[in-house]
Backbone as a ProteinNet text record, in pm:
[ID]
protein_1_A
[PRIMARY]
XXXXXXXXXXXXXXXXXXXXXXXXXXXXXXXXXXXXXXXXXXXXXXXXXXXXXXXXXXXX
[TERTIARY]
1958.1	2076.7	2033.5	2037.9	1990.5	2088	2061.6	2146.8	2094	2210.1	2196.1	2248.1	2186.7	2294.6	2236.5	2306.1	2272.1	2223.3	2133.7	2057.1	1986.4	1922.2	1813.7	1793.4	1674.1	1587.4	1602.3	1641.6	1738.2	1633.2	1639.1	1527.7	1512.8	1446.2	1385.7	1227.6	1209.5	1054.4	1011.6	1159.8	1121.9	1130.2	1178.8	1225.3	1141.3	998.1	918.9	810.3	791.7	689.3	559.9	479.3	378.7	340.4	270.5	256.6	79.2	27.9	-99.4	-144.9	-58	-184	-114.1	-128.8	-111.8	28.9	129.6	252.2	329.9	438	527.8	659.8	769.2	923.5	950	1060.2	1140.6	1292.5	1340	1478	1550.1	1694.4	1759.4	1895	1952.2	2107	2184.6	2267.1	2370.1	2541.8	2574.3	2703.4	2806.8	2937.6	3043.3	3076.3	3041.5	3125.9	3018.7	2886.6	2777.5	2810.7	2908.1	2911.1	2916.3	2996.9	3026.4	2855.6	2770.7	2611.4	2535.6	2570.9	2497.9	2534	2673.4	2724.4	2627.9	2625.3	2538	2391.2	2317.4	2201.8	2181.8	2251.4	2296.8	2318.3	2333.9	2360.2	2290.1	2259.8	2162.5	2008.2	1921.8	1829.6	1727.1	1806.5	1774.3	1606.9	1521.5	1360.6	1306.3	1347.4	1308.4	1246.9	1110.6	1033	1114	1117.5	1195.6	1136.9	1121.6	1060.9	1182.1	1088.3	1211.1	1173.8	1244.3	1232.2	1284.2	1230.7	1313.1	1335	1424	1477.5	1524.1	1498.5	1538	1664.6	1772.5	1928.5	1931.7	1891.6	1897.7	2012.6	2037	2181.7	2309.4	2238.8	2389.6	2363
-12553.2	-12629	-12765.6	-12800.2	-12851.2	-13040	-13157.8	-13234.3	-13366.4	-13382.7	-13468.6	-13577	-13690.8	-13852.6	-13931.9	-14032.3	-14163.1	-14209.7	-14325	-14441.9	-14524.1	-14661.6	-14733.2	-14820.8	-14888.4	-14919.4	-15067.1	-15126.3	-15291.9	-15356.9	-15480.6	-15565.8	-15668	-15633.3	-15700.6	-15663.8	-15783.4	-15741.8	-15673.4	-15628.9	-15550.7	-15388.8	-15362.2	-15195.2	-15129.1	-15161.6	-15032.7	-15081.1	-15061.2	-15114.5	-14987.8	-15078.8	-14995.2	-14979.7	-14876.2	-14874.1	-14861.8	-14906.7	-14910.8	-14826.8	-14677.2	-14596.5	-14491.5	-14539.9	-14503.1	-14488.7	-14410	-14423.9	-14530.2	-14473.2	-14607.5	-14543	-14629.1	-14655.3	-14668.2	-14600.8	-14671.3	-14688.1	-14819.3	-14825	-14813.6	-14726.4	-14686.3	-14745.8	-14792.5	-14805	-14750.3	-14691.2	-14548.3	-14647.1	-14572.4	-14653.4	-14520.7	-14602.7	-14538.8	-14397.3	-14396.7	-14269.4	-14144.9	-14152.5	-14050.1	-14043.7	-14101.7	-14048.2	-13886.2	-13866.4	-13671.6	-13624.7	-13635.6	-13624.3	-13731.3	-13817	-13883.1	-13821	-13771.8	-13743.2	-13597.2	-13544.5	-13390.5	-13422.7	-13495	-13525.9	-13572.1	-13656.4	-13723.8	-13611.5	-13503.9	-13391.4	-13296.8	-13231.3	-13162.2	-13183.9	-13325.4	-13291.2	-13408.7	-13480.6	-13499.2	-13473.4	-13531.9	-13511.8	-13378.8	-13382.9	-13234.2	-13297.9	-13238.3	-13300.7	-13275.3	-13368.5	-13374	-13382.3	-13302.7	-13293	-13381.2	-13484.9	-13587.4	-13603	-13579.2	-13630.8	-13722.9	-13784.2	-13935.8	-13901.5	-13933.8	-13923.3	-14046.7	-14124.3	-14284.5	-14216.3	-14266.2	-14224	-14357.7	-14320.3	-14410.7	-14506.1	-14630.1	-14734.3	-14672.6	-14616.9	-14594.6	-14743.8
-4066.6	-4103	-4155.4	-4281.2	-4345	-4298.3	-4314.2	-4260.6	-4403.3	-4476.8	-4579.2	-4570.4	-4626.9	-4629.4	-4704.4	-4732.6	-4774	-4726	-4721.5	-4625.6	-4675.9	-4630.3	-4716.5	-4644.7	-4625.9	-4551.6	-4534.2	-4430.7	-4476.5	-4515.5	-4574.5	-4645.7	-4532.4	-4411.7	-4325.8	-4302.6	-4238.8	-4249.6	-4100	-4001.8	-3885.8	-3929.5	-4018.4	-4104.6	-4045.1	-4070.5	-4058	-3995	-3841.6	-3720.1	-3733.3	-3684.1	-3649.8	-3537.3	-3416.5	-3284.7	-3319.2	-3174.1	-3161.1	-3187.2	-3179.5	-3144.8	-3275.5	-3387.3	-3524.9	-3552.8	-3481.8	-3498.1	-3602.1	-3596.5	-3695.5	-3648.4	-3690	-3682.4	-3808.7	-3856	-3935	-3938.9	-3979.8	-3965	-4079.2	-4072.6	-4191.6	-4170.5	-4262.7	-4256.2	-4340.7	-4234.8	-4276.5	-4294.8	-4435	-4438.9	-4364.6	-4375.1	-4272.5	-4353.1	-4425.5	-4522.9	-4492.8	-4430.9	-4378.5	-4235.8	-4178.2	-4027	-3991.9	-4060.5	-4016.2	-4049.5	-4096.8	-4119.1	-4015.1	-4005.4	-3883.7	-3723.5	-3717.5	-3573.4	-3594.9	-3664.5	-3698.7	-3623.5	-3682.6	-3659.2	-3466.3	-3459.7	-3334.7	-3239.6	-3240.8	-3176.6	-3193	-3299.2	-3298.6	-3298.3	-3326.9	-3335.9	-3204.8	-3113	-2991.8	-2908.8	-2954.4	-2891.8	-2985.1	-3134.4	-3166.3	-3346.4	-3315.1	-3452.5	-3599.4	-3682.1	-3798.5	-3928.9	-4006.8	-4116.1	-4230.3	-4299.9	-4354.3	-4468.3	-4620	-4789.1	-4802.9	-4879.9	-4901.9	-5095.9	-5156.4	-5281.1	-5301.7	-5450.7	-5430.3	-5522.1	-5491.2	-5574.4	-5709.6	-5851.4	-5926.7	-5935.2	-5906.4	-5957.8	-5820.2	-5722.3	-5613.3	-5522.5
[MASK]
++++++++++++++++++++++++++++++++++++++++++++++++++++++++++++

């Protein structure tokens, strides 16, 4: 079940952390109109590895 949205990466310089032990974070901000796809995600994919594409959306 495939789970699609909008998002983009805020222009702070905390977005995308790195952990000691190679790891990283990244932070996305989801506008209100992707909730019914965020509540999806939020429920289904809970401690469960996520294979993720990123697509840059030209001029949205």
């Amino acid at each position: 079940m495939p789970i699609a949205m909008h998002a983009s990466i805020p222009q702070i310089q905390s977005a995308i952390k790195f952990g000691g032990d190679g790891s990283a974070r990244v932070q996305f901000d989801v506008p209100a109109t992707e909730l019914p796809e965020l509540l999806k995600l939020m429920a289904y994919a809970p401690g469960k590895v996520l294979r993720l594409s990123v697509e840059v959306v030209p001029d949205a």
